[in-house]
N, C-alpha and C positions, 0 to 999 in steps of 0.2 A: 448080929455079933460083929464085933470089930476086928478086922484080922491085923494081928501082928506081923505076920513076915508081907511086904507089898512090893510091887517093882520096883527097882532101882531107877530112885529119879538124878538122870543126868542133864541139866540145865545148860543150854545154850544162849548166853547172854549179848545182845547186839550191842556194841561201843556208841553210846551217843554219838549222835556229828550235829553238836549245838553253834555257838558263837568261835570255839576254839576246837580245832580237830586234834585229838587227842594220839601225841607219840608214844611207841610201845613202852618206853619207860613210865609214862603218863599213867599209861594201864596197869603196868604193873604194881604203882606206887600203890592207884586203886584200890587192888587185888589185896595187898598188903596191909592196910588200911581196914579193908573192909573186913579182911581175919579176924584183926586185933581189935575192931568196935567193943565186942561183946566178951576179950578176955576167952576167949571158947578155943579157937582154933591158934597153933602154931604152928609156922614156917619149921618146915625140917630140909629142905633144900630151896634152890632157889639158880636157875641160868634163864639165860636169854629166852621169853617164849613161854616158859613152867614156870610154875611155882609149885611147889609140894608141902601139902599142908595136913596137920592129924588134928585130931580131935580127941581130948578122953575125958570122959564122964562115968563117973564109978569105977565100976570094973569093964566096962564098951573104951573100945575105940575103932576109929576108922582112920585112913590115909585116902585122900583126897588127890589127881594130879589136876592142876588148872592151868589147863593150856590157852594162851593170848596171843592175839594180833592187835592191830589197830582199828580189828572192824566187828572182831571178837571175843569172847571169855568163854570154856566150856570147865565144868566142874565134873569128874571124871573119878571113879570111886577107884582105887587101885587095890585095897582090903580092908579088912577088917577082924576085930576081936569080941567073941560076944552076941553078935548083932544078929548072928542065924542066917550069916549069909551062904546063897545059894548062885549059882550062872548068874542069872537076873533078877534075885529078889534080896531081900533083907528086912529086917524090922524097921516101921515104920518111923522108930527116931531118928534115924540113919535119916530118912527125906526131910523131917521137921528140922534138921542142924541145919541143913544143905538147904532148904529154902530160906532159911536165916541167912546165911552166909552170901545166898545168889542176892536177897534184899541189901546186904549192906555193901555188898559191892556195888550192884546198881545206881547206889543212892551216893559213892565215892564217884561213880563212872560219870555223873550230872551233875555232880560238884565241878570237878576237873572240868567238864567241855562249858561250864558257864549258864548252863540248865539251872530249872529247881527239882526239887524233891518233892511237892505234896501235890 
């Protein structure tokens, strides 16, 4: 049986360092970028360092904080609506949006420093 509620996946994403080293604006455009791929995720805040990002899908939603440097990205669940969250668990779409979202940041992060993607 397939359990619905799993741990909370929090993704720590290392900053390429390809051809061009990548400035925290650099990162964040990224980060920005990589929300808006898939139409899924929007910005609801945004300073130096964070970005603050929700999700809603039917009647679910999640807020997200993602916190950056220039050597890092960490995707950080701050709540939820729906999702059956618990301390450290939640339903398992909650991880499947967040592993989307880590992928298309990734793939902005190797754009930006000059990398490929496949």
């Amino acid at each position: 049986m397939i359990e619905r509620v799993v741990p909370v996946f929090t993704p720590v994403i290392n900053v390429p360092q390809g051809p061009k080293r990548l400035s925290s604006s650099d990162v964040e455009q990224a980060i920005l970028r990589g929300a808006g791929a898939r139409d899924q995720w929007f910005v609801t805040n945004k300073q130096p360092g964070q970005v603050d990002l929700t999700v809603v899908v039917r009647s679910h939603q999640a807020r997200v904080k993602v916190l950056y440097n220039t050597n890092t990205v960490s995707i950080n669940l701050v709540d939820s609506t729906n999702l059956m969250q618990s301390v450290d668990k939640i339903h398992r779409n909650y991880n499947k949006w967040v592993i989307l979202l880590q992928r298309e940041i990734e793939t902005e992060l190797l754009k930006k420093a000059g990398g490929s993607n496949s």
